[in-house]
N, C-alpha and C positions, 0 to 999 in steps of 0.2 A: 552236338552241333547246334548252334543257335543262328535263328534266319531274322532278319532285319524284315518283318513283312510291313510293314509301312513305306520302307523304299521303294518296293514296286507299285504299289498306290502313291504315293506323294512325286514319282520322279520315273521321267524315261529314260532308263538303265542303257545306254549307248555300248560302252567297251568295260570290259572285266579284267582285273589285274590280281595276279595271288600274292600277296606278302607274308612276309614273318611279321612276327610281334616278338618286343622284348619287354617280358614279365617279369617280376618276382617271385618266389617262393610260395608266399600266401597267396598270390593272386592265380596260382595254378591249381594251388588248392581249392582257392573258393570257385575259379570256373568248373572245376568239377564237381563240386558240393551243387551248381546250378546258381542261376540267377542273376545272368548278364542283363543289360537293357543298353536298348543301342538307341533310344527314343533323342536324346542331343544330341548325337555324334555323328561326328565328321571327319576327315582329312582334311590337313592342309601343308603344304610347301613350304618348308621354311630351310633356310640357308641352304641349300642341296639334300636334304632330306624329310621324308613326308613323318606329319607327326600325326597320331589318332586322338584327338582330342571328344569329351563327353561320352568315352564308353564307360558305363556303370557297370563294374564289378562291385560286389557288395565283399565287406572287411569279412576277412577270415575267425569264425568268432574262437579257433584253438590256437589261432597264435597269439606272440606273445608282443612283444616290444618292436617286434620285424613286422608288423602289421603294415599297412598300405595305405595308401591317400584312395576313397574309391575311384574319382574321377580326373585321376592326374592322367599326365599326357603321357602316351605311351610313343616309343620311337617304331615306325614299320621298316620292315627289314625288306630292300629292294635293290636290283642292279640297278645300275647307273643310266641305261640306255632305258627301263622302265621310266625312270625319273623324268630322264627329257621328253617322252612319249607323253606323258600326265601335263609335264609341264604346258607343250604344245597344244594342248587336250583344254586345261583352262586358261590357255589365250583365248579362247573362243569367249564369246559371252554369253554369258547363262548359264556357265556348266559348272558344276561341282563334283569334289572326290565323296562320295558317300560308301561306308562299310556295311555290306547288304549280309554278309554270314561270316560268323567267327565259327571253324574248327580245325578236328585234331588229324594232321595228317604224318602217320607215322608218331614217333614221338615229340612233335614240333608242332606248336599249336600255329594256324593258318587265317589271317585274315583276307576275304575277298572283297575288295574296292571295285565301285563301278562309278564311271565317268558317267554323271548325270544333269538331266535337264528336267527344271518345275513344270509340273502337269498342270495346265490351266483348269479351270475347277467342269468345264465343258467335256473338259479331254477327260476328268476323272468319272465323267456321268456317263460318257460314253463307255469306258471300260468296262465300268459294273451293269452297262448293259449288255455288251456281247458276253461278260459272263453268265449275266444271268441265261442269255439262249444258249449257251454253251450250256451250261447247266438242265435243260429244259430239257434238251437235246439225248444228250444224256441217261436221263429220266425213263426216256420212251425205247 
């Protein structure tokens, strides 16, 4: 399982949606070899279906000619009534689709999407205050 922890620092994570991803071959191999980065990637809405764009899989270094583009767009696999929920979602303004955790559930690898809004840099100083007394807290 790999977690996008920057998402929940850089973005307030409102609503959560699970999709499929459609992979290749080498790219299921090299997600389990390790060494996704979700550090560019995003969702976005295009013609009636969401696309994952800037997720870094790195090339599978035992395949051969079936090898992968790392950072091409992958298609997420979603109902239709999810679609218009998202879509409804970034009518608002300021919000975006970000993928907070790629995994494996069952034998079907699982991306989770969250409807999000930019943490102003106040809002992020505040966080990592209450964590730290959370943390303090803890401690004792």
């Amino acid at each position: 399982m790999y977690t996008n922890r920057r998402a929940h620092y850089e973005y307030e994570l409102l609503e959560r949606f699970e999709a499929g991803i459609s992979l290749t071959g080498s790219e299921v191999k090299s997600i389990r070899a390790g060494g996704v980065d979700f550090r560019d990637a995003f969702a976005r809405l295009a013609g009636g279906n969401v696309d994952l764009e800037g997720l870094y899989i790195p090339t599978y270094t035992e395949a051969t000619y079936n090898n992968h583009e790392p950072r091409r767009t992958r298609r997420l696999l979603l109902h239709r009534e999810e679609i218009q929920k998202m879509k409804r979602g970034l009518e608002q303004k300021g919000l975006t689709l970000i993928p907070t955790r790629l995994y494996v559930k069952g034998r079907y690898f699982k991306v989770e999407l969250a409807l999000a809004r930019g943490k102003k840099l106040h809002d992020k100083r505040r966080a990592e205050a209450e964590k730290t007394v959370q943390r303090e807290l803890r401690a004792l």
